[in-house]
C-alpha positions, 0 to 999 in steps of 0.5 A, a space after each residue: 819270886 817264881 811263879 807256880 807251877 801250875 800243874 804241881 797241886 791236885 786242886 787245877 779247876 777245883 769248885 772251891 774258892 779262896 779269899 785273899 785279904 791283905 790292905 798292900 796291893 801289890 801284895 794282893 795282885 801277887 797272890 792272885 795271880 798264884 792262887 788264880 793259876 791253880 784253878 780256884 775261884 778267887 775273890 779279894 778283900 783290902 781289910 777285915 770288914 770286907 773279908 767279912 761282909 764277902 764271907 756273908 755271901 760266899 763259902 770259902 775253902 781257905 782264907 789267906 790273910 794279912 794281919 796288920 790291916 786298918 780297919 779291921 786286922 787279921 787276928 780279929 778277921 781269924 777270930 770272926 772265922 773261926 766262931 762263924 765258918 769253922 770248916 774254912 782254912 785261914 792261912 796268915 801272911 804277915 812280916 815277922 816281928 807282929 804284934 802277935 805270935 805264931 803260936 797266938 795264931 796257931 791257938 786262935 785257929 790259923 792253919 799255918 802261918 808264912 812271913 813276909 817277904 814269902 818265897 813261892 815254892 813255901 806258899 804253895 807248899 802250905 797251900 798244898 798241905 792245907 788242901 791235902 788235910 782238906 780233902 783227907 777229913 771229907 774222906 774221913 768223914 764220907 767213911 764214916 757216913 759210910 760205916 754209920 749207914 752199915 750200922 743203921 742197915 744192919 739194925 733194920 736186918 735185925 729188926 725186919 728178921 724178927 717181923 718175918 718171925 712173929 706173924 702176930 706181933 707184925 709192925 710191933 717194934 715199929 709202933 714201940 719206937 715211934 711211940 717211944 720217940 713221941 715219949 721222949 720228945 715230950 720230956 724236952 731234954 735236950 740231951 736225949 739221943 733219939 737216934 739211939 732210942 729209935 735203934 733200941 726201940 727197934 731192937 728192943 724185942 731181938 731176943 725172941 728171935 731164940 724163942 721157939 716158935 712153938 711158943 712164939 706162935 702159939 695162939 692158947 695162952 702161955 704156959 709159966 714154964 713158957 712164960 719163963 722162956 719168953 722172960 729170958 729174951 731181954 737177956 738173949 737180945 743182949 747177948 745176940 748183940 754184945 759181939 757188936 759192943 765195939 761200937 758205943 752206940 751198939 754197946 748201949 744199945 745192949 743195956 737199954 734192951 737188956 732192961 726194958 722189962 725192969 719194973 720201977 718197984 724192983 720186982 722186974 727181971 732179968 736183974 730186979 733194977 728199981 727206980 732211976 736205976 734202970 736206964 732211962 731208955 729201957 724205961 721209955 721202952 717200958 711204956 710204949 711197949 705195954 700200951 702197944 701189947 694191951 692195944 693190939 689183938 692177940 690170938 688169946 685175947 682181943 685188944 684194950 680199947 684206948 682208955 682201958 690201956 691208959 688207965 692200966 698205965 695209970 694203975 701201975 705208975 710207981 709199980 711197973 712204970 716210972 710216974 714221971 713216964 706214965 704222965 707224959 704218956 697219958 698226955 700224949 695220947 690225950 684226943 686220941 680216939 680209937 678208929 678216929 681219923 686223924 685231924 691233922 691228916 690234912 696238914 701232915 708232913 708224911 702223906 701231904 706231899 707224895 706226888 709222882 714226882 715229888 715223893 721225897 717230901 713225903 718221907 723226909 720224917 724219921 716217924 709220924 708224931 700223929 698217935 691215931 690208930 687210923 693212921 697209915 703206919 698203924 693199919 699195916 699190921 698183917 704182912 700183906 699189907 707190908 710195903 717195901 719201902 717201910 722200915 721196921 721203925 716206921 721211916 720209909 726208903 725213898 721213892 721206890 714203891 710209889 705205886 704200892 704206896 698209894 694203893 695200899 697205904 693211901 686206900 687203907 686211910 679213905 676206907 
């Protein structure tokens, strides 16, 4: 058999590892010199056991293994990888004739598979193609962090635009969905996607970027030909995002906004949906959204106190809000006290770890599961106040604004 050329695959001094595993060592000796050459790092095992046991302490790009081992074979060696470090490549040597075959190893996992005695140019091809695949999927999947992450900037745009908008509605969708995160949470359903309660909850009053601001901004109350423009906003919000319907989570997105002002009794627009029949999301919203509009100050009238808002909650269960929400609800907010300072300020995980040079512990959470008006994400009601780095849903960028974080956030929690 001939030796590699070494220089013929693109991984010379590559980081990744292989483990080669194989009971003949003649047969391990010749596979290390090849695979060694190419720059990988390469550790060996004579049986499954210890394949296994090296697995526990290392990662691995690529297994290349035998099947007829004592001990413990390759099949079951495949097998253990594939349930436990699915990501790593395994690649079969085997003599034709095996117990098992190649479409065997092909459905329990293997990459691919070469006989026994194996030609070096075949093995380095089916090294090279593994790799290749290898790399092609990280592309992949870096792409499409890249294009998730354009989405995610693209929905802050939308919501920050709004917040420049209404002057007295400032930090309005960022109070909705923590809120209607915290809500969420306390149903323990393990299928709820709160990625995408916390993209609608910031989204979910985009509409109004259509209403006009004589109306928007006025400080006497509404008029009912105003008012039936404000209630077109649900449906406006839907249209301004359908364009964007192409990517699933933008698609429901759409209907979650579109009927968050659905009423449980079926007296709700902009489509009069009842019960279950509106989407559960759109119903979350619903909560959190009408607790923030009666706790909050407006140029007409001056905020509900907690009480006062939950049992107007209380009051409509059944009418405007689903029951089942509405308990959940009042139990969250249970030993919430309005103005209170917060009793677990001191153990929380936003505000207990900003240090000059230690500010990523501080802004690893996505939104502050503390409901107290004195905390900080609270207070920040005027424009003013605004840091840069919060976003609209209450998450922060990391680092880039300490100073002002400390000076405005911090100080606003010792007054």
């Amino acid at each position: 058999m001939q030796d590699f050329n070494q220089n013929t695959i693109d991984n010379q001094e590559s980081p990744e590892r292989i483990l080669l595993v194989d009971d003949d060592k003649t047969i391990l000796t010749l596979l290390y010199r090849h695979t060694s050459r190419l720059g990988f790092g390469v550790d060996q095992a004579e049986n499954g056991k210890e394949a296994v046991e090296l697995l526990k302490k290392h990662s691995y790009a690529l297994v290349i293994s035998d099947i007829i081992m004592p001990v413990m074979d390759g099949m079951k060696l495949l097998r253990h990888i594939k349930q436990h470090y699915f990501e790593t490549d395994v690649l079969i040597i085997s003599a034709y004739g095996s117990q098992y075959s190649f479409s065997d190893l092909i459905a329990s996992g293997a990459s691919d598979f070469i006989g026994k005695p194996f030609e070096t140019d075949e093995l380095q091809a089916k090294i090279q193609r593994i790799f290749r695949e290898r790399s092609l999927l990280i592309e992949l999947s870096q792409s499409k962090e890249k294009e998730k992450l354009f989405f995610l900037r693209l929905v802050e745009s939308l919501a920050m635009s709004l917040n420049e908008k209404d002057h007295y509605t400032h930090g309005h969708a960022r109070r909705v969905t923590n809120l209607s995160l915290q809500l969420a949470e306390r149903l323990n359903d393990k299928t709820m996607d709160l990625e995408l309660l916390r993209l609608s909850g910031m989204l979910h009053d985009i509409g109004k970027i259509g209403v006009p601001d004589s109306i928007l901004l006025k400080v006497e109350q509404l008029t009912d030909e105003e008012m039936a423009i404000i209630k077109k906003h649900p449906d406006q919000g839907a249209r301004i995002l359908r364009p964007m319907g192409f990517d699933e989570r933008m698609h429901d997105i759409v209907q979650i906004i579109r009927h968050h002002h659905e009423r449980f009794d079926g007296k709700g627009y902009p489509d009069g949906l009842a019960d279950e029949t509106i989407p559960l999301y759109s119903r979350i919203i619903a909560v959190a959204d009408s607790y923030d509009a009666m706790t909050s100050d407006r140029p007409y009238r001056k905020s509900l106190n907690l009480s006062d808002a939950l049992a107007q909650l209380e009051e409509n269960a059944g009418k405007q809000f689903d029951p089942v929400l509405v308990e959940k609800f009042v139990e969250l907010m249970e030993g919430c006290h309005d103005g209170a300072p917060c009793p677990l300020l001191a153990a929380c995980d936003i505000f207990s770890g900003i240090e000059e040079n230690n500010v990523s512990k501080a802004y690893e959470m996505q939104y502050c599961r503390i409901n107290f008006k004195a905390c900080a994400r609270y207070k920040l009601k005027e424009k003013g106040e605004q840091i840069k780095n919060l976003l609209p849903d209450g998450s922060l960028f990391f680092g880039d604004d300490l100073k002002g974080f400390k000076t405005g956030v911090l100080a606003g929690l010792e007054k």
